[in-house]
C-alpha positions as CSV (number, residue, x, y, z in Angstrom):
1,X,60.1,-65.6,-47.7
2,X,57.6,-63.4,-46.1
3,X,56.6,-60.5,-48.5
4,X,55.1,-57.4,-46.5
5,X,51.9,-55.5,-47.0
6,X,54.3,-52.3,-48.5
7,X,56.2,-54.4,-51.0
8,X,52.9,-56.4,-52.4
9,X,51.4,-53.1,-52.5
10,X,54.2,-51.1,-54.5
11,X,54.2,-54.6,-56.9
12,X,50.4,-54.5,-57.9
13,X,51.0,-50.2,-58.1
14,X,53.7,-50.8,-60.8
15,X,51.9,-53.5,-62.5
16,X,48.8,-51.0,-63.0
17,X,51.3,-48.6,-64.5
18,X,52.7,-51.1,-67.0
19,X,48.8,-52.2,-68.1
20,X,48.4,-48.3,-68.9
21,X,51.1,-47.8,-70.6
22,X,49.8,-51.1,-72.9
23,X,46.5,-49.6,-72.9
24,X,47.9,-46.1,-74.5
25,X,50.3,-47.9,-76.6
26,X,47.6,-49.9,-77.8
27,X,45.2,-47.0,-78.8
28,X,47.9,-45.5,-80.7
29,X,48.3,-48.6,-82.7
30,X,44.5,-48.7,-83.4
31,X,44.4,-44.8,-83.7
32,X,47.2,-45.4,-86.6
33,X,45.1,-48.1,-88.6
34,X,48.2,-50.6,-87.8
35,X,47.1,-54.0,-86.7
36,X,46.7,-54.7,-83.0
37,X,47.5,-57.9,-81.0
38,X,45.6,-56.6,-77.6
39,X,47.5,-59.8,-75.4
40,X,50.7,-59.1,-77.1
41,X,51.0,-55.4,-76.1
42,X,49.8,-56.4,-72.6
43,X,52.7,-59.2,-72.5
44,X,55.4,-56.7,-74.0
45,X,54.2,-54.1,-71.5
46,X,54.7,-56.7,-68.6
47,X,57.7,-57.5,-69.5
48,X,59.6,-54.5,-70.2
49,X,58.2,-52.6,-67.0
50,X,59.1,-56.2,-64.9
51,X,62.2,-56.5,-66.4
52,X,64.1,-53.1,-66.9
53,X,62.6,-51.7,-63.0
54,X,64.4,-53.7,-60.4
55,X,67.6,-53.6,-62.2
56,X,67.6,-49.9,-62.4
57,X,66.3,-49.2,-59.2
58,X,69.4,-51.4,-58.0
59,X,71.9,-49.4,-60.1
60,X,70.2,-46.0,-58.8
61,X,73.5,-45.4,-56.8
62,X,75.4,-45.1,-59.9
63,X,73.6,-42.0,-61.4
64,X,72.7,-40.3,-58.4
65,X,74.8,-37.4,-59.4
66,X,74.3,-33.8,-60.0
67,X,72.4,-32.9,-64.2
68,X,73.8,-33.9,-66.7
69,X,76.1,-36.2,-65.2
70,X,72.9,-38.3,-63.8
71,X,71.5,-38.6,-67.5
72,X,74.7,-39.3,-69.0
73,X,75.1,-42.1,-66.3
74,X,71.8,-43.4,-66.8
75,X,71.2,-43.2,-70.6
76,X,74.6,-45.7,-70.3
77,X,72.8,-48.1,-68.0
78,X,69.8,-48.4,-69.9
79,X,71.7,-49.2,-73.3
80,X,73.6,-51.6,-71.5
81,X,70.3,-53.4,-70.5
82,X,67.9,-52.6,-73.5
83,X,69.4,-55.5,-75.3
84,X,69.4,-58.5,-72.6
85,X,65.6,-56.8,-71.6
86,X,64.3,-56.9,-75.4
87,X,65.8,-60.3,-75.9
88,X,64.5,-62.0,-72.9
89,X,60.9,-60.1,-73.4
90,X,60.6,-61.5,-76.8
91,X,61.6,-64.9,-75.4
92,X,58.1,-64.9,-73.6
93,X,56.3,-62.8,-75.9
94,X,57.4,-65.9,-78.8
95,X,56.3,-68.9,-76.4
96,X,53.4,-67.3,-75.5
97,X,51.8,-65.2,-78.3
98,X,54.1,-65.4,-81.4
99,X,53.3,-62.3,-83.2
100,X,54.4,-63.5,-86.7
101,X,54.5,-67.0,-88.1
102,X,58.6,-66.3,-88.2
103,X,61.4,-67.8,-86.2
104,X,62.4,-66.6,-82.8
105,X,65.6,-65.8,-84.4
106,X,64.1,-63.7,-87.2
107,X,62.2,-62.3,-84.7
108,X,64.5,-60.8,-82.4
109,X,67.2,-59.9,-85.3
110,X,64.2,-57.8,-87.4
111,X,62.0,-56.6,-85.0
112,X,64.0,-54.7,-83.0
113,X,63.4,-51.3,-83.7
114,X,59.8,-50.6,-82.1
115,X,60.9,-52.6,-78.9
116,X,64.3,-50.7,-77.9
117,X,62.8,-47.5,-78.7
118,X,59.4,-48.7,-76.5
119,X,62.4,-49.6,-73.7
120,X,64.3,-46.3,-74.0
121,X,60.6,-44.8,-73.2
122,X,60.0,-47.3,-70.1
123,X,63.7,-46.5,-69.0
124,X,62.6,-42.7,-69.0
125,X,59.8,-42.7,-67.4
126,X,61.0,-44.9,-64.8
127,X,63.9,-42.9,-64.1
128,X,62.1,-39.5,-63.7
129,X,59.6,-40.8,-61.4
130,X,62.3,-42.5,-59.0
131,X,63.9,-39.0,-59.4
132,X,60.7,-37.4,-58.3
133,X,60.0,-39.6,-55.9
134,X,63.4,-39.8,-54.3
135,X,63.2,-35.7,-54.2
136,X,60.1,-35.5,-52.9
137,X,60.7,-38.1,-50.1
138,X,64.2,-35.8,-48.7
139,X,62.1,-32.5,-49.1
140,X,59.8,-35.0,-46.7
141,X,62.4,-35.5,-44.7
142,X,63.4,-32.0,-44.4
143,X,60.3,-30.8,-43.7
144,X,59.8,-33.1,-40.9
145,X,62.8,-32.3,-39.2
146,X,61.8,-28.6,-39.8
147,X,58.7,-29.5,-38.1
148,X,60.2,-31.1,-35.3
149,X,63.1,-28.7,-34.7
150,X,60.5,-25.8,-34.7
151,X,58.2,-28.0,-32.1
152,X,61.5,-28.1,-30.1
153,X,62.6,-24.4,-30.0
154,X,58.8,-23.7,-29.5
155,X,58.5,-26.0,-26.5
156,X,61.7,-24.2,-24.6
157,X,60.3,-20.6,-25.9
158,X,57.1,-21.7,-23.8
159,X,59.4,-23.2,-20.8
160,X,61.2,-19.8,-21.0
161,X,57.9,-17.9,-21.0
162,X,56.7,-20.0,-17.8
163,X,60.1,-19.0,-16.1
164,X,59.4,-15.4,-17.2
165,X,56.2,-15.3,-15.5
166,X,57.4,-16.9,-12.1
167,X,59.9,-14.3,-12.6
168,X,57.1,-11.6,-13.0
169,X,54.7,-12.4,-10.8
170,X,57.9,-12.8,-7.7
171,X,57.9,-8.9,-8.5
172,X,54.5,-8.6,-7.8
173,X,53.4,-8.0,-3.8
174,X,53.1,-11.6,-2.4
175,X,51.4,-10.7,0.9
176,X,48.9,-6.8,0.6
177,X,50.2,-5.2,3.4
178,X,47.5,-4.4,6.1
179,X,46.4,-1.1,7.4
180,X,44.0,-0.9,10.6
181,X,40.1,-0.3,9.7
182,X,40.7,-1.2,6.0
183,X,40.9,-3.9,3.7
184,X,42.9,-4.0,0.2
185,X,42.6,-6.6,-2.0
186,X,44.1,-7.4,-6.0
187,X,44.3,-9.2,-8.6
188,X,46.3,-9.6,-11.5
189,X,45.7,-11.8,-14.9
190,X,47.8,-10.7,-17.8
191,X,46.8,-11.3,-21.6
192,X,49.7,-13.2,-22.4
193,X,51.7,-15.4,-20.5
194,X,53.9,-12.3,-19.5
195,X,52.4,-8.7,-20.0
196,X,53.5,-5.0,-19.0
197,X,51.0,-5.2,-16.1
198,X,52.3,-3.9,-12.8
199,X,51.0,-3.1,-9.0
200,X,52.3,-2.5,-5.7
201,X,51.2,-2.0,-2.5
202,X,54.0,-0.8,-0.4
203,X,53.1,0.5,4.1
204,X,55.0,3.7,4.6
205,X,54.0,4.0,8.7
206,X,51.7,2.5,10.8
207,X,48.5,4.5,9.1
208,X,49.7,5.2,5.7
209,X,50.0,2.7,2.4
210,X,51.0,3.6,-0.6
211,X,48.7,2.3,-4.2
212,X,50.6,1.8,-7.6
213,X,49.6,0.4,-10.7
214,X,50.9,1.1,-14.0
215,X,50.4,0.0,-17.3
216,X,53.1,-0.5,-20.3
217,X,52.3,-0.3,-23.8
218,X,52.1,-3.2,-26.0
219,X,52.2,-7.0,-25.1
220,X,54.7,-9.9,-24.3
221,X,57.9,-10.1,-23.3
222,X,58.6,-6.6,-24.4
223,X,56.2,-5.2,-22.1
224,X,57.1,-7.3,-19.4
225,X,61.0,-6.2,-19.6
226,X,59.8,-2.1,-19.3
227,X,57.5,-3.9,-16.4
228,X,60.2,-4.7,-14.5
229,X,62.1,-1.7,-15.2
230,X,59.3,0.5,-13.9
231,X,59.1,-1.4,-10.9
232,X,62.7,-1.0,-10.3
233,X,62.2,2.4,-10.9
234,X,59.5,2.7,-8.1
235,X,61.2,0.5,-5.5
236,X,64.1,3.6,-5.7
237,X,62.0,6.3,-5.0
238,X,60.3,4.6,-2.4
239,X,61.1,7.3,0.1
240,X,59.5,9.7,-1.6
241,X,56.1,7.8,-1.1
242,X,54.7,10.2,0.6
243,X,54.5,12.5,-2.7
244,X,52.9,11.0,-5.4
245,X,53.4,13.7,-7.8
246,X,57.1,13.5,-6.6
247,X,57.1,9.9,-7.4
248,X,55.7,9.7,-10.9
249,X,58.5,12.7,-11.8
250,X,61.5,10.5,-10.4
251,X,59.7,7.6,-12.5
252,X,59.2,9.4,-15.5
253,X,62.9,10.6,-15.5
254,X,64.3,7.3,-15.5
255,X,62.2,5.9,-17.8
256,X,62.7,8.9,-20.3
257,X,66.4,8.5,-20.2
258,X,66.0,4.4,-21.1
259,X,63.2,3.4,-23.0
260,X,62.8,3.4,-26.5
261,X,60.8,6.6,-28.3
262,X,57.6,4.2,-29.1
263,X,57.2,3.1,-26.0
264,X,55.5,4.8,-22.4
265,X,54.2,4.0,-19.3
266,X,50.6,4.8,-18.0
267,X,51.2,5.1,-14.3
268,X,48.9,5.8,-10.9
269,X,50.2,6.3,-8.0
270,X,48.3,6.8,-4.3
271,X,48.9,7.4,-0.7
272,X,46.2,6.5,1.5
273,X,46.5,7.9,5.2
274,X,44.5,6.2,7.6
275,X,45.0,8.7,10.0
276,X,44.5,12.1,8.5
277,X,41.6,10.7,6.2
278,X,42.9,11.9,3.1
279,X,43.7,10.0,-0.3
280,X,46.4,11.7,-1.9
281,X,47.5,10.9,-5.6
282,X,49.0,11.7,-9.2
283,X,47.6,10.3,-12.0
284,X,50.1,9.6,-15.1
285,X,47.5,9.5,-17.7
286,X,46.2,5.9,-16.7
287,X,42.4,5.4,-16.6
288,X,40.6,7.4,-14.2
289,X,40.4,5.5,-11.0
290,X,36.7,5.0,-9.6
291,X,35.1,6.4,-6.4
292,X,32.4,4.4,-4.8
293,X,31.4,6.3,-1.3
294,X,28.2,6.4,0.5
295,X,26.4,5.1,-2.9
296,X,27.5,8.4,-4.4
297,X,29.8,6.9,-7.5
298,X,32.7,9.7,-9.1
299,X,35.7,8.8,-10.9
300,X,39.1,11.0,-10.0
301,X,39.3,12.6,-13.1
302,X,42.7,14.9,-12.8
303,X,45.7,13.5,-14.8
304,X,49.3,14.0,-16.1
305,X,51.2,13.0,-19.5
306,X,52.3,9.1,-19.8
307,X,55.7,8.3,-18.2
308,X,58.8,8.4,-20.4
309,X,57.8,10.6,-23.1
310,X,58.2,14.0,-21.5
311,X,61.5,14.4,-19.4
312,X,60.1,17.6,-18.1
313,X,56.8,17.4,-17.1
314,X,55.5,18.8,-14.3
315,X,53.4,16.3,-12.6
316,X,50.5,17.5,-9.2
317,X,49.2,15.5,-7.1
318,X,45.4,16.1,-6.0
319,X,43.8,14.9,-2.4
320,X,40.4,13.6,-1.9
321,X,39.2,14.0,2.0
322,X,36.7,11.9,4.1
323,X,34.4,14.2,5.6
324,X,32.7,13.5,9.1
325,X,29.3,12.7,7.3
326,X,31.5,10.2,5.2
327,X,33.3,8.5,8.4
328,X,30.2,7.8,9.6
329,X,28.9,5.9,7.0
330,X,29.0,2.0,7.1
331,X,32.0,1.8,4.7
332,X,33.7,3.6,1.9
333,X,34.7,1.5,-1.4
334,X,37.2,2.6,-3.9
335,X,38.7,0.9,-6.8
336,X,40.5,1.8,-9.6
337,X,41.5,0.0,-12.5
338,X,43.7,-0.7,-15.1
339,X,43.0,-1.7,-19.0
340,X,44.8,-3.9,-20.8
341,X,47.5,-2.4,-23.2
342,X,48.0,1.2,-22.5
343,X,47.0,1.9,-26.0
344,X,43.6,1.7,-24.9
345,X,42.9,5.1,-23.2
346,X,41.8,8.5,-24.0
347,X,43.0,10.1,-27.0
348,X,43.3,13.8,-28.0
349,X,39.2,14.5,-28.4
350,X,38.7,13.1,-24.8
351,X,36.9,10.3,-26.5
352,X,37.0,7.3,-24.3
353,X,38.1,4.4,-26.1
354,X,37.3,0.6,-25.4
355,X,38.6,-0.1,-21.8
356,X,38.8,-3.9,-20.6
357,X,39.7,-4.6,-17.2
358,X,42.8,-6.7,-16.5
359,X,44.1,-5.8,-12.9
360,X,42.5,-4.3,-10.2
361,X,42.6,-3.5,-6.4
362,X,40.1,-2.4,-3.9
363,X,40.6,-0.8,-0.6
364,X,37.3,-0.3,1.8
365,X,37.2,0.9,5.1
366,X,35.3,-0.6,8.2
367,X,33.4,1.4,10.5
């Protein structure tokens, strides 16, 4: 019969719980000035442990009830085997180390008392520790399924976050549209795996394109829904591109009649006219865009209130001119930007608070 590594282990385990138990027993004895046979105990403690453990690990099924039923059903299985246990231990405990020069029979029918109660105690013990064990073994169980049910729903949370960001990034502008003499370039790296981060680039004619980026406050998929809100809200007032101001009022009337009270939109919006050499714009409180022309560097500092927190807010747009002087030059560079979370942005003193940059576009033009 082929014994495995587990089994031989649990054996020698339980056989180093029985010599403790011996060891204990045995200082008691010697702690109560009563005489001591040290191989006797040891024998006796063998022998009970050896004896009275398989069988009741075998009967487990018959007291794995609810309390008290369990101890009522078990305190009737360990009478039932006290007596065949005791009699068999002294048995061995007689051929091996007699502990009085008496008969077997004298032995057994006299000596009784010390032995069933030292059974009752094995019995005990060994029940509460299966007990223990076998509860500690299903809240095992449970735990690992726990485990592996939360690995699950977090694995399709993270397949449903992937979807959500092909889903957010097909509302972004897949190709910049091109205007003549300029280039425009972005780029676009949320926090999370889906963010409230939003830009457009949208050609109203031949020389004009219109500039949006806006930013929604907080993070995740919350942000991500308002997102694409705003950017359904934009792609309907797309014919009145050629007003920013116009636009972030549409926008801001929309949002204000759908989004929660906590929540608003920084928003920029520009119209860049190829033709006329202007750069016309409204600013919805998002972080002041940045001038770079002819190494002089200014940032357009004229803003609105957020979108969706005041339904009637008037919103102006400003322009910004090339001069002559300026067309001449080699090129002109502007870039604004965006930070990440709308929460970072001015607040009430005009204190400028920690601004990181997440998305950003350029446009230059080419002399």
């Amino acid at each position: 019969m082929r014994v495995d590594s587990k089994s031989l282990t649990t054996f020698f385990r339980d056989q180093g719980i029985y010599l403790s138990i011996a060891l204990v027993i045995g200082t008691t004895f010697w702690a109560l000035g009563l005489p001591v046979n040290p191989f006797t105990v040891i024998l006796y403690s063998l022998c009970y442990g050896n004896f009275l453990a398989p069988p009741m690990r075998w009967l487990s099924f018959l007291y794995e009830k609810p309390f008290p039923y369990d101890w009522v059903i078990f305190l009737t299985v360990l009478c039932v085997l006290s007596v065949p246990v005791y009699v068999l231990s002294s048995v061995i405990v007689w051929w091996f180390a007699p502990p009085m020069p008496h008969s077997l029979g004298h032995m057994i029918a006299t000596g009784w008392k010390l032995p069933i109660l030292v059974i009752v105690v094995y019995g005990v013990m060994i029940f509460l520790y299966e007990k223990t064990k076998a509860r500690l073994e299903r809240r095992n169980v449970e735990l690992q399924t726990m485990v592996q049910a939360g690995a699950a729903r977090l694995e399709i949370q993270n397949e449903e976050l992937q979807r959500a960001r092909e889903i957010q990034e097909s509302l972004l502008p897949k190709q910049i549209p091109r205007l003549p003499g300029f280039e425009v370039a972005s780029a676009w790296q949320p926090a999370r795996t889906v963010s409230g981060d939003y830009f457009d680039v949208l050609k109203l004619g031949e020389s004009r394109l219109a500039l949006c980026i806006a930013d929604v406050s907080g993070k995740g998929v919350p942000a991500a829904l308002l997102m694409a809100n705003v950017q359904a809200s934009l792609r309907a007032s797309v014919r009145d591109l050629d007003s920013p101001a116009r636009v972030c009022a549409i926008v801001n009337g929309m949002l204000c009649a759908r989004i929660a009270s906590d929540k608003f939109v920084t928003f920029f919006c520009g119209v860049l006219d190829a033709a006329l050499g202007t750069f016309r714009y409204c600013n919805a409180d998002h972080p002041y865009p940045i001038l770079v022309s002819s190494g002089a560097v200014r940032t357009l500092d004229q803003g609105c209130a957020v979108l969706g927190v005041f339904p009637a807010w008037t919103y102006h747009g400003r322009t910004r001119a090339w001069t002559s002087a300026r067309r001449q030059a080699t090129s002109i560079y502007r870039r604004y930007y965006r930070s990440r979370g709308a929460a970072r942005r001015r607040n009430r003193n005009g204190k400028s608070r920690r601004i990181r940059q997440n998305t950003c576009g350029e446009f230059r033009r080419e002399d």
